[in-house]
Phi, psi and omega in degrees: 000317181290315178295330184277342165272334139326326195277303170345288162301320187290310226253323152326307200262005166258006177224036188282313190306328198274314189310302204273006180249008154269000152287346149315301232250358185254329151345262176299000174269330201261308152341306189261345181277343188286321163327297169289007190265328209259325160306307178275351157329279218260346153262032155254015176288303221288320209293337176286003177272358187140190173272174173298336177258003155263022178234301177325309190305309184313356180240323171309312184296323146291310172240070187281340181250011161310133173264132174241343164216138159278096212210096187056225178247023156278144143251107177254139173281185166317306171275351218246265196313321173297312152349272185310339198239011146244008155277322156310300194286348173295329174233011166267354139288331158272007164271331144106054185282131198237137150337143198034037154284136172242130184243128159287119180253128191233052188209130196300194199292148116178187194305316192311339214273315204275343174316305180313293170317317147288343173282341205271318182312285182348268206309344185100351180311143171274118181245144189274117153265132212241143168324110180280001192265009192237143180221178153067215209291307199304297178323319186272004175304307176307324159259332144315330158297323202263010170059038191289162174214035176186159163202136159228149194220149169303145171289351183251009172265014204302319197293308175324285199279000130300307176309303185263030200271007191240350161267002178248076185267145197048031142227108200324149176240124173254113186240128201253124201236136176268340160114351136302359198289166179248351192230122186306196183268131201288158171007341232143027175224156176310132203243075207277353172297262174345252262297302194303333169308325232257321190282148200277140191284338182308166254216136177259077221297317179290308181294328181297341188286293189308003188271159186236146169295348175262006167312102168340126182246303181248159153244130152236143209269200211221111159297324182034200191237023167245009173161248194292158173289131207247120158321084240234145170256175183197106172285143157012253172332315201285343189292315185307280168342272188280012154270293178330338193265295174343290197275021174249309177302300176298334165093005167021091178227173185296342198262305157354127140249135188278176147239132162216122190228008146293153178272149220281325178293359148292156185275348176304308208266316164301327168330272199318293183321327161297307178300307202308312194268017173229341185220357167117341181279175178236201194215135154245157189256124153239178189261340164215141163310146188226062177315349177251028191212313191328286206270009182251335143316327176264013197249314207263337110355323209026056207265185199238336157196170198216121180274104234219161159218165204304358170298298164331294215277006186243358149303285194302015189271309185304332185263156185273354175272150179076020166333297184289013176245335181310313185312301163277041156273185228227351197283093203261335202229151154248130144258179198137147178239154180113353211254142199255184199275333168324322209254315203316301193281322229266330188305287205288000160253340198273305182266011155051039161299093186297303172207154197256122157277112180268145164196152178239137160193192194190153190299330175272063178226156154255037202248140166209130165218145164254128191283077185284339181263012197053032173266141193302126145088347167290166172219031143175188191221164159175101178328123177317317193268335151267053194277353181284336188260358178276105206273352159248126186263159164235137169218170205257163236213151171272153166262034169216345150243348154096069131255133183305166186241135167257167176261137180345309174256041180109349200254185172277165200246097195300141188286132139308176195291177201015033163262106179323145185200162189264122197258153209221159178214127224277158170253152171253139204287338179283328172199122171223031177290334170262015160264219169260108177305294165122190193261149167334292203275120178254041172287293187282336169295323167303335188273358197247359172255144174252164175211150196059060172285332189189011194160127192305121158119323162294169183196144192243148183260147177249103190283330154107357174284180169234121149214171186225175212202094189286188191280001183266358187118344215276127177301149168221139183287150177255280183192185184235158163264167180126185141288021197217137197224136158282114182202151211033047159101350176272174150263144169234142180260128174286324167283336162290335194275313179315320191293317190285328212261305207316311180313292170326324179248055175010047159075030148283157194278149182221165175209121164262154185209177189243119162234149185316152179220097223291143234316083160233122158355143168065202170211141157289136213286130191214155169219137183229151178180161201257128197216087186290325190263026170035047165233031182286080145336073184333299195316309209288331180305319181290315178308329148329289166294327177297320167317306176261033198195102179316157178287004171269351197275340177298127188296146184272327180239158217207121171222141179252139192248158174272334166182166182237125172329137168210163195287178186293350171248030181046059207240150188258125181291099179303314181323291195287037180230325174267347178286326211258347154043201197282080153267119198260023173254350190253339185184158192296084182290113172233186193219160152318109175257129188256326214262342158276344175059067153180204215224147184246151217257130157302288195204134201252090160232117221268326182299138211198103203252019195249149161239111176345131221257143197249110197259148172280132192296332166263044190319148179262187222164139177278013163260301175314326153321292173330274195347290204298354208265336212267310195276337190272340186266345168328280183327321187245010172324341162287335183294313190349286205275004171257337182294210191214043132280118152229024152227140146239157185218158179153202197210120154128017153293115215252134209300291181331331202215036184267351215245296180305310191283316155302330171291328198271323146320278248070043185246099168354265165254131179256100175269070199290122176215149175291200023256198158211166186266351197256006199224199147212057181255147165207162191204145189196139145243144186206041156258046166031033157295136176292130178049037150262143205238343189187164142201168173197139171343064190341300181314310191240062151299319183324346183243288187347128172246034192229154153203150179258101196263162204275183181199122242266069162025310200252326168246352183075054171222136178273170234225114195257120181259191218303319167255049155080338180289173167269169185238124190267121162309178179248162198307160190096303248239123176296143169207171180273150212253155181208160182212148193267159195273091165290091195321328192278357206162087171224021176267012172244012188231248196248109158295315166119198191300182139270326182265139197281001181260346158282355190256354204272309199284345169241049170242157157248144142254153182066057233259291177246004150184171190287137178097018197251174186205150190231180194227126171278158199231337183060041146245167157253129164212203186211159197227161187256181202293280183276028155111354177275150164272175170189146189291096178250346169157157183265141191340034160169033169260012186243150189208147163236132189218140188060080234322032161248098171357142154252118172241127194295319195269341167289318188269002174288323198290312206291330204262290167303351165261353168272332167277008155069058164047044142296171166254180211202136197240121144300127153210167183272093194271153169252158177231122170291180192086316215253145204279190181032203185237135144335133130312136177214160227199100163240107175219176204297150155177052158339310199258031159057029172311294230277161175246110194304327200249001166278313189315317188284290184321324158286347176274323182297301182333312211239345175232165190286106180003289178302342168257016142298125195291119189299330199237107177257120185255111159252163183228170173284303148234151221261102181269144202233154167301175175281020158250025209036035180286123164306116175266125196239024188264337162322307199289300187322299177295343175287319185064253181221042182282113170292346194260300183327310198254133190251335186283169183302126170228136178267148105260153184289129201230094170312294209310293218265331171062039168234149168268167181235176179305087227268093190267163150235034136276313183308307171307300208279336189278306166325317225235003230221305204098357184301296169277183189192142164220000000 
């Protein structure tokens, strides 16, 4: 016993150190979760007092002369802002503005803005926030996604909302005037200052009653990581919810003043400004970040704390101004996401910051985790060992598509500690009005949920972020995945800016990307493109861009190529695009000059030893092919009727010439059959039905082991319904064709790839119940009532115009059997104005023959209005693959550019029922808005 209590004592005092730092760590492990226990308590207390403007009023009302903003040398109280924002709502209700209306704020920082919004709230209106950095085209995405019928806007946005008032038709215009303009209110818009004098300061008492926490309060938008700015809605509650986390962490109070010099349509800038109207505190306000202003604003302020995002804070590092104020400011607390680890101490010593809230969380997201512990460079906690309890994942991702990975058995694949993982968030099903709700479009909210994650029926929001998760809990931010880079506090999207470049440079190919920049935040905006003939106009080139593009999104860098890589599928190589970045010993580099407004050259080195690739002029085809085989039999008309084929078998007889080609042969059986070598479906018909590829019973689908599931239209990926399975179309109905996997026996089906992360990517799992797995073959087809399949096109060869699906390979078929078996290349162009893609027609017309208006006349005959092609190209010749697949990605990018195409290009003439001569004043008029279809 005496030795064991030696031993006792020995193994204490020699493991005292590791003992008292896991009674830290249990400490603080124990700290925090009773915080969050305490936290989701105590806000199903707060949510019952209301929405946020029915909790503001109760506080205008209790502290009507409490100043809650700062703004220059204004002061508005409480009772100021309660005025104003029911005088908005008094009269966007007598304009006759309804719950769930959405009104667009098109206006810099200032009190009026959040005013606005709230006044907007009362009635149930949504008010939509816009960038104030978007112009052109981008702008009006933006208000046409969010479905506006208003707009109120700043006297200094006049020129933006001049430019589009003839592409916004049935949407009211508010011009909100500061007593400064120098130019009155523009044209067709409203004079909403006046208006507002004319309204009653009362409360508009029946809508406000009638409002709900589960009520749309805002839209904010989103770069996310597939283009354009997307609307994210953000209800009551979920605003409540994370201003409620904010201030339990932070320790919040009514005595607080924020500083905000972010712009308020960021979520940076609206956080605070939420808090202010809910718990009591107040704000100063400026209309743009200052880095020679900042500490002389907090000082003078006296504010207390500040929501920052990592720019800002390596702005102040870098500036030498307000020195006499950094020292004597009232600034104790930061929050905020971005501050990098590099920085972190010399910022919070050099301005004598007691404590920094690090977080992360994002607008399209349900995700919030916070750094409570100064510890450098996380941006949230969460105990490693109660990770069972945790409503957040890091799961592991392919790194060359940035798509989460399932696992053998079907579910996603959780990260070990320091393994980068993509982070999900689980939703509740029961309520997620304070999480992620999602975007207007709910297409785009379904692709951003993954389901069945770790278990059939569940379902996680995909924050589109990379973060990793040490062994002590703590998270560190990584990168976003995608096409999308951050940079001066924005997301930039690489496909709107590409699309914008593209344009500019007459639809030469082009590729943007984000490269690191040594300490500066983010990554900076870079484009490589091909300017063989060195006649690229920088100047005119930037000037360009300032027009279409906000200015953070505009590339710092410019590199010109001899030509740009692309995958077998004419896809732009990202690895190699972000590796090679501006190095100006390999190719012709220039950088952004802002203060010369053009691009200044790094370096010009013109040698260049790689050679184009050389095409043959006449390429042959397999329809063309036909045509010679057609043209050939004039001559041999004696074999014709004598040989000894009466079967043939293969794939791609096309229903228009399958009835004409057995007769004129004499060919018995036709064994028209589906398969691919890349799949393990195989399907024949071998009842001769004309243009059927297959067939199996309807009555017994149940045995099938092929199915045809629905599909997201706009990517062509299949569409998993509500209780996480995918959905087998209906007879009629196109669906993408899948064929099931047989664990016990798959050396007779799709074995798969040599690499095995491609084999990962064309399985589905968990297709029609857990544990099964299907191989995507990536066509579409369809099947009838009685069991034939039939061939409709491959997966992102369909475009829509006039809100009806197109398939490219039906009008391709009805157009070449009209061209006497030419080839004939269908695709889809966009026209501006116009919602969806054009139909366009590129074929063979050497001898300038046809006769256009018999051509049309015969199109109306076979095809349905809307799938008639706007535009007609002839060309010499059709470039086809080394299997005679017709290639059309070339033509798609040229579209109907008269300056690019020297060959004869038609547009379609309703008035004349012809096509006519495609000018380019007729291009210019089109492209202008002029014409219209």
């Amino acid at each position: 016993m005496f030795l064991i209590l030696i031993s006792l004592v020995a193994v204490l005092f020699l493991y005292k150190a590791k003992l008292k730092n896991g009674l830290k760590i249990l400490l603080r492990d124990s700290k925090f979760l009773s915080r969050i226990i305490l936290l989701k308590r105590r806000f199903r207390t707060f949510e019952k007092k209301g929405t946020v403007a029915q909790i503001f009023t109760s506080l205008a009302t209790k502290h009507p002369s409490k100043v809650i903003f700062y703004f220059e040398d204004e002061q508005w109280t409480f009772l100021d802002v309660e005025v104003y924002s029911n005088k908005i709502a008094n009269f966007f209700k007598q304009e006759g503005y309804q719950r769930e209306d959405t009104v667009a704020l098109f206006h810099e920082n200032s009190p009026k803005y959040p005013c606005v919004w709230l006044g907007l709230s009362k009635l149930g209106v949504i008010s939509a926030f816009i960038n104030t950095n978007l112009t052109g085209d981008v702008l009006i995405h933006a208000l046409k996604s969010a479905k506006v019928t208003g707009i109120i806007y700043g006297s200094t946005l006049n020129k933006a909302i001049s430019n589009i008032t003839g592409k916004i038709p049935g949407i009211k215009l508010y011009q909100l005037l500061d007593g400064n303009e120098k130019t009155g209110v523009l044209d067709g818009s409203r004079d909403l200052t006046l208006e507002l004098k004319m309204q009653s300061e009362s409360s508009p008492t029946e809508e406000l009653a009638n409002g709900k926490i589960t009520d749309k309060l805002m839209l904010i938008y989103t770069s996310g990581t597939t283009g354009l700015p997307k609307p994210t809605i953000i209800t009551n509650k979920r605003a409540m919810s994370f201003t409620f986390a904010i201030k339990t962490f932070t320790k919040l109070s009514s005595e607080d003043i924020f500083y905000v010099c972010l712009p308020i349509y960021h979520s940076a800038g609206s956080v605070p400004i939420v808090c202010c109207f809910l718990y009591g505190s107040a704000l100063a306000m400026r209309k743009k970040f200052s880095a020679s202003n900042f500490w002389k604003d907090c000082y003078k302020y006296k504010c207390t704390i500040f929501q920052y995002i990592g720019e800002i804070c390596r702005y102040l590092l870098a500036s030498r101004a307000g020195t006499e104020f950094h020292i004597h400011h009232h600034l104790k607390t930061i929050t905020g996401n971005g501050l990098r680890p590099q920085i972190w101490k010399e910022f919070v010593t050099k301005f004598n910051i007691k404590y920094v809230y690090e977080f992360y969380t994002a607008t399209d997201g349900n995700v919030f985790l916070i750094n409570t512990h100064n510890k450098v460079g996380a941006v949230g906690f969460f105990p490693r060992w109660a990770s069972f309890m945790s409503p957040i994942k890091l799961i592991k991702f392919d790194e060359d598509t940035s798509l989460p990975l399932r696992g053998s058995d079907g579910f996603y694949q959780v990260c070990k500690t320091g393994e980068p993982g993509v982070l999900i968030g689980k939703m509740d099903v029961k309520d997620n009005s304070s999480g992620f709700v999602g975007y207007l479009d709910e297409r785009d909210t379904e692709k951003k949920i993954l389901r069945n994650v770790f278990k059939v029926g569940d379902a996680y929001v995909n924050s589109g972020d990379i973060l990793v998760q040490d062994d002590s809990g703590y998270f560190y931010f990584k990168d976003r995945t995608g096409d999308t880079f951050r940079w001066k506090g924005e997301n930039v999207s690489t496909t709107e800016i590409e699309s914008v470049i593209t344009n500019l440079l007459n639809l030469n190919d082009v590729i943007v990307y984000g490269v690191e920049v040594p300490g500066v935040e983010g990554r900076a905006g870079m484009v490589a493109l091909i300017d063989s003939s060195r006649s690229l106009n920088m100047e005119k080139f930037y000037k360009d861009l300032k027009v279409n593009l906000p200015s953070y999104a505009i590339p710092l860098f410019v590199r010109v190529v001899q030509h740009i890589p692309v995958t077998a599928f004419v896809m732009p190589l990202l690895a190699s695009k972000c590796a090679t970045r501006y190095n100006h010993r390999e190719y012709d580099c220039y950088y952004c000059d802002c203060k010369k407004t053009s691009a200044l050259e790094l370096h010009r080195n013109a040698t260049h030893t790689r050679k184009p690739l050389k095409w043959s002029p006449y390429p042959l085809s397999l329809t063309s092919l036909q045509s010679e085989i057609s043209m050939a039999a004039h001559a041999i008309t004696e074999f014709c009727m004598h040989h000894h084929i009466k079967k043939i078998i293969g794939n791609g007889l096309r229903q228009q010439i399958w009835e004409e080609f057995v007769n004129k042969f004499n060919i018995k059986y036709v064994y028209e059959f589906y398969t691919a070598i890349d799949g393990n479906v195989f399907t024949i018909n071998s009842h001769n039905k004309v243009g059927a590829v297959g067939f199996f019973p309807k009555w017994s689908s149940f045995m099938s082991p092929v199915k045809l599931i629905k599909f997201d239209e706009d990517t062509s990926l299949p569409l998993r319904g509500s209780d996480g399975f995918y959905q087998v179309c209906k007879a009629g109905e196109s669906g993408l064709l899948i064929g099931k996997m047989d664990p016990q026996n798959q050396s007779s089906g799709f074995v798969g790839y040599l690499n095995e992360n491609d084999i990962e990517k064309k399985i589905l799992r968990n297709v029609v119940k857990i544990g099964d797995a299907y191989v995507n073959s990536g066509d579409i087809l369809v099947q009838d009532d009685s069991g034939y399949f039939y061939f409709t096109d491959r997966a992102g060869d369909t475009f829509r115009w006039k809100g009806e699906n197109i398939s490219t390979t039906e009008v391709e078929a009805v157009i070449t059997n009209l061209l006497n078996l030419n080839d004939a290349v269908v695709y889809g162009v966009e026209v501006p104005g116009a919602e969806g893609r054009a139909g366009m027609v590129a074929f063979i017309n050497r001898s300038r023959s046809l006769n256009m208006k018999k051509f049309y006349k015969d199109l109306k005959v076979n095809l349905p209005s809307y799938a008639i092609p706007l535009f007609v190209r002839a060309v010499q010749h059709i470039p086809v693959t080394g299997t005679y697949k017709l290639q059309k990605v070339r033509l798609r990018k040229e579209g109907f550019n008269t300056e690019k195409i020297q060959e004869p290009l038609y547009v379609l003439d309703l008035v004349e029922k012809t096509y006519v001569v495609l000018t380019k004043e007729k291009y210019g008029d089109i492209m202008s808005g002029k014409i219209k279809f």
